[in-house]
N, C-alpha and C positions, 0 to 999 in steps of 0.2 A: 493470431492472438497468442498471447503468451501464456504459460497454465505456472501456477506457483500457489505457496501457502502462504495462504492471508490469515491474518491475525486484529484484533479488534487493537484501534489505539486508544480508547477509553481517553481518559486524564483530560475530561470535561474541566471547564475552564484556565488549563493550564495555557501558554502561549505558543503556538507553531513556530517552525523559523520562517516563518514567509510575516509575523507579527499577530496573527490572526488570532485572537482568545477562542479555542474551543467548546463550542455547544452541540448539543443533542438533533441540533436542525438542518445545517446545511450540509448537503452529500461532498464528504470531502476524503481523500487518502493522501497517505504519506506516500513517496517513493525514496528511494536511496540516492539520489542526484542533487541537487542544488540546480541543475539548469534545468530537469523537471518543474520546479516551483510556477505554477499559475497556468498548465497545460491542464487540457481536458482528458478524461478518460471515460472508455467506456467498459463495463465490467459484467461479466456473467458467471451465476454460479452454477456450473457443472450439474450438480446434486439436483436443485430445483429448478432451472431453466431459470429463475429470475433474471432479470437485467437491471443496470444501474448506470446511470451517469456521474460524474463527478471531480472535481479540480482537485487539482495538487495544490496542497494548503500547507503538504509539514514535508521534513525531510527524515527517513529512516524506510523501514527499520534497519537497526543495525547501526550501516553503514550509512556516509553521504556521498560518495564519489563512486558509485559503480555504477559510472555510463557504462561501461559493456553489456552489463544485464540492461538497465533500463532505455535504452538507445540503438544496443547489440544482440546479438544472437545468442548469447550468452547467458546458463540458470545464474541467479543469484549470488553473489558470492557466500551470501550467510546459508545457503543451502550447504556448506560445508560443516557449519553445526560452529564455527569459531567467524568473529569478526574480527575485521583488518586491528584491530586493536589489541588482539587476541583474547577477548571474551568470549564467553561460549554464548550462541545463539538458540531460538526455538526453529531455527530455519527458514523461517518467512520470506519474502520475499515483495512485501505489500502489508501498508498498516492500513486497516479500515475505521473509518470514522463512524458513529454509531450510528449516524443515519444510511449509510451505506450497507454498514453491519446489518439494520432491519429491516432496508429493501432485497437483498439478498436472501433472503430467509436463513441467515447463518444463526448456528447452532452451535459451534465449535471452533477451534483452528481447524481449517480445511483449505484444499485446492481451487481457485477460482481462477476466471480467466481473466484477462486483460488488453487492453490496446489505445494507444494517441487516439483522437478523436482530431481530425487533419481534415 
């Protein structure tokens, strides 16, 4: 599993890039790939043991193109604090969708784990 800091993607009804209008209901995360979009993940947070399921509905944060991180061995590129754009980042590495956000028992930006669900 991969361990990175996840960050909530809020922006209830705005539109993912996969099309999908965001709601409060379906367990969904963003990753930073584009060929991620419509894979399954599963997710644990560290802090509270919770677990979560959930698909790739949006593309971010940050970045869209760092398969190395989401595919490779590889931390996050925006864990460098600047994105390929050169924006400065919160370091994330994972956006959580608020349902994810409250089966997690997340409280803050923090470290959780992650992995394809294959």
């Amino acid at each position: 599993m991969k361990t990175v800091k996840a960050t909530r993607e809020g922006l209830v009804g705005q539109l993912t890039a996969s099309g999908w209008r965001i709601d409060s209901h379906i367990p969904f995360v963003a990753l930073p790939s584009t060929k991620a979009l419509g894979m399954f993940v599963r997710l644990i947070n560290p802090a509270t043991a919770k677990k979560a399921f959930a698909i790739v509905m949006d593309v971010g944060p940050w970045n869209t193109h760092d398969d190395a991180y989401v595919f490779g061995e590889l931390q996050p590129q925006a864990e460098s604090g600047i994105d390929t754009s050169g924006r400065p980042t919160n370091r994330a590495g994972i956006d959580l969708g608020d349902k994810v956000w409250s089966q997690l028992g997340m409280l803050d930006n923090t470290d959780i784990q992650w992995e394809f669900i294959t």
